[in-house]
N, C-alpha and C positions, 0 to 999 in steps of 0.2 A: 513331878510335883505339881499342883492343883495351882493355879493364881491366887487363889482364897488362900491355901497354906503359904504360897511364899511370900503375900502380904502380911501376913499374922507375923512370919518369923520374922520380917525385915523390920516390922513396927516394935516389935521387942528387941531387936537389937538397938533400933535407934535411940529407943528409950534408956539399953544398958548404955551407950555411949553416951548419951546426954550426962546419965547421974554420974560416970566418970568424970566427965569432963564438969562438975558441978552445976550443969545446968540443970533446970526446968524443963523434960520433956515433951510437956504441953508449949513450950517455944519456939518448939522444929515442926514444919509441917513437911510431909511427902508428896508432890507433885510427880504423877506418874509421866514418863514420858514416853508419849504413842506414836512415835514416826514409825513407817511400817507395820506398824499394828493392828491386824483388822479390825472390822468393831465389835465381830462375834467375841473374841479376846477380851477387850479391853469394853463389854458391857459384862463379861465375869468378875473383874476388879469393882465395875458400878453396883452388880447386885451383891459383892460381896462388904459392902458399905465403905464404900472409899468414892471419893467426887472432885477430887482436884486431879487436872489432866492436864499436860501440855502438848502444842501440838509445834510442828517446826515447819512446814509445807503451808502455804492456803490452802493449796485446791483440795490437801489432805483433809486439814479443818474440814471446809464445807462441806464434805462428803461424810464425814466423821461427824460432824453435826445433827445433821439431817438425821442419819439412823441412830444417832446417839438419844436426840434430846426428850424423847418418853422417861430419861432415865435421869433428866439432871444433872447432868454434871457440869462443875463451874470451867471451863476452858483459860485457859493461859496462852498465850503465843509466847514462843520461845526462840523463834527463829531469828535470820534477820528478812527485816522487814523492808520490801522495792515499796516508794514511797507511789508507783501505779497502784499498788495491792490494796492498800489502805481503805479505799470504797468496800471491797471486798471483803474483809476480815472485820473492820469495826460491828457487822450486828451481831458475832458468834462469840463475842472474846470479854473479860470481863478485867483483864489485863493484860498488859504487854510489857514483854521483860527487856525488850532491846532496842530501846531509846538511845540512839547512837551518833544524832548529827541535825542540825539546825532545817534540812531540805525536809524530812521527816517530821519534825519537830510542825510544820508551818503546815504543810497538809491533814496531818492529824488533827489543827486546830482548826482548821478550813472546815475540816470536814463534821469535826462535834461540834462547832457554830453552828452550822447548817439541820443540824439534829438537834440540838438544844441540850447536849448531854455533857456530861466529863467522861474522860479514860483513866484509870488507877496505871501508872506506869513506872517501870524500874529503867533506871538509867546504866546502858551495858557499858561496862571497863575492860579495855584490854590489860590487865593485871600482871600476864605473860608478857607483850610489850611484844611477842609476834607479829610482822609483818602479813602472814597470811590470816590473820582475824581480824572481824573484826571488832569495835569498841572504843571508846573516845582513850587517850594516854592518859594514866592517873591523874596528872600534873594540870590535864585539860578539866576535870569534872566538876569541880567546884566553878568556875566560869561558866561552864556551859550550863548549871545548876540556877546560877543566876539570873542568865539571859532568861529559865522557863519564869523569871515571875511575870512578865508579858505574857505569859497564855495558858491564863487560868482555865483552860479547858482540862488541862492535862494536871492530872494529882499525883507529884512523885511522890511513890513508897518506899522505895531505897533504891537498891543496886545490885547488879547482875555481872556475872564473869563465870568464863569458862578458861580454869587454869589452864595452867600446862598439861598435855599429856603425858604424864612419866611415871616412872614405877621408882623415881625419885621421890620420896617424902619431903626432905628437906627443901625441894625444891618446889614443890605445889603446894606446901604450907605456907611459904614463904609470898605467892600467890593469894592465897586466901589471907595471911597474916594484913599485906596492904589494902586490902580491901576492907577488914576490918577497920583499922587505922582512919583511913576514907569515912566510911562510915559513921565514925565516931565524930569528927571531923565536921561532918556538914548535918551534925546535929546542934552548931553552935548557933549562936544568935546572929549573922549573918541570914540564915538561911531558914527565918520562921515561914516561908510559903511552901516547905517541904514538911513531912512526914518520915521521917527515918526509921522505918518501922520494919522491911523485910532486906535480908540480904542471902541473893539468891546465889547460892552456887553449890558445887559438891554434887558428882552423877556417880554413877555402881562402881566405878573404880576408886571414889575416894569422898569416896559421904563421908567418909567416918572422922579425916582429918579435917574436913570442914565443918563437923559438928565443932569439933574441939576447937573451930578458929570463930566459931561466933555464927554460923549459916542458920539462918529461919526456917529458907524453904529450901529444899533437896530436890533435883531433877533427876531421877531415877527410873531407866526404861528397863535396859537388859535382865539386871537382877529380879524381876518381876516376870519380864516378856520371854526371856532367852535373848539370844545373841540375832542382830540382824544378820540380813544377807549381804548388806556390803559396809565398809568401815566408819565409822562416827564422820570422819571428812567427808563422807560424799554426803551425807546429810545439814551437815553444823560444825564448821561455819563453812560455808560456799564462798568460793573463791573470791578474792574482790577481782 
């Protein structure tokens, strides 16, 4: 099947799912996700009118970039981010979803100082409470949520998590469930220097239960690309 077909049919499933789940449609957006993907591929998703892409790698980005950008597309990093990388990734990215830790947090700001710019960014949750991801602990987010009104470089838009991996429902609902909760949470008046506006999670194995828990934006590679060559862990998240 063509990339153009199985974005048509994925975009109409997410739509059936939204109206199940009484949502608004137009409130999920599809974020393709290009790790391994060349760019011949993934400029068939651009011309076939789709422009939100995430990438998980730099060196991927930049190279993805470069032969990408005749074509527009807006970039997302979605990986985690070495805070050496941050020179390297802030001129290609128009957000970053895995805002995870205060050393991060200081170089980022170093660095759009020295630009005169802001970064739109989501703050990542380990929601799983896994020892091998990573992401601040629920229990931490609202604190470290705080600490960002010192560095108005950086504009949070919400929040980011990659459930558990399981063919458990109950159990990566329950994942996505607190994160909604969260969400909702640091939409209080505590926290008027935020924007609670995107909450990123749900990839090809389980959009469907994170439409239904409240997800904006959807990172979805395989179901688009096919299957990579080696398993989601060797990609996201990298070992701590």
């Amino acid at each position: 099947m063509s990339i153009s077909r199985s974005l048509s049919d994925l975009q109409l499933e997410i739509r059936n799912e939204c109206l199940a789940a009484g949502r608004d449609p137009e409130s999920v957006r599809l974020l393709l996700a290009t790790k391994t993907v060349e760019p011949a591929r993934i400029a068939e998703a651009l011309k076939a009118g789709h422009r939100l892409l995430g990438e998980n790698k730099v060196q991927e980005l930049k190279r993805k970039f470069t032969e990408l950008e005749p074509l527009q597309p807006e970039w997302h990093f979605i990986g985690h981010l070495q805070s050496n990388k941050v020179k390297d990734i802030l001129p290609h990215i128009q957000m970053l979803h895995s805002l995870d830790r205060m050393s991060l947090v200081k170089e980022l700001n170093r660095r759009l100082q020295d630009q005169g710019r802001t970064l739109d960014v989501l703050v990542q949750v380990n929601s799983s409470n896994e020892a091998s991801k990573f992401g601040l602990p629920p229990e931490a987010v609202a604190d470290f949520v705080e600490t960002l009104k010192g560095y108005p470089t950086l504009k949070v838009k919400g929040l980011m998590t990659l459930a558990l991996f399981s063919s458990d429902e109950y159990r990566v609902r329950e994942c996505f469930q607190k994160m909604k909760r969260l969400f909702e949470e640091l939409k209080g008046d505590r926290f008027t220097h935020v924007e609670m506006k995107e909450l990123s999670m749900g990839m090809s194995s389980d959009y469907k239960w994170a439409i239904a828990e409240g997800a904006t934006l959807l990172r979805v590679g395989t179901k688009i690309f096919g299957q990579r060559p080696y398993p989601d862990s060797y990609y996201w998240p990298e070992e701590k």
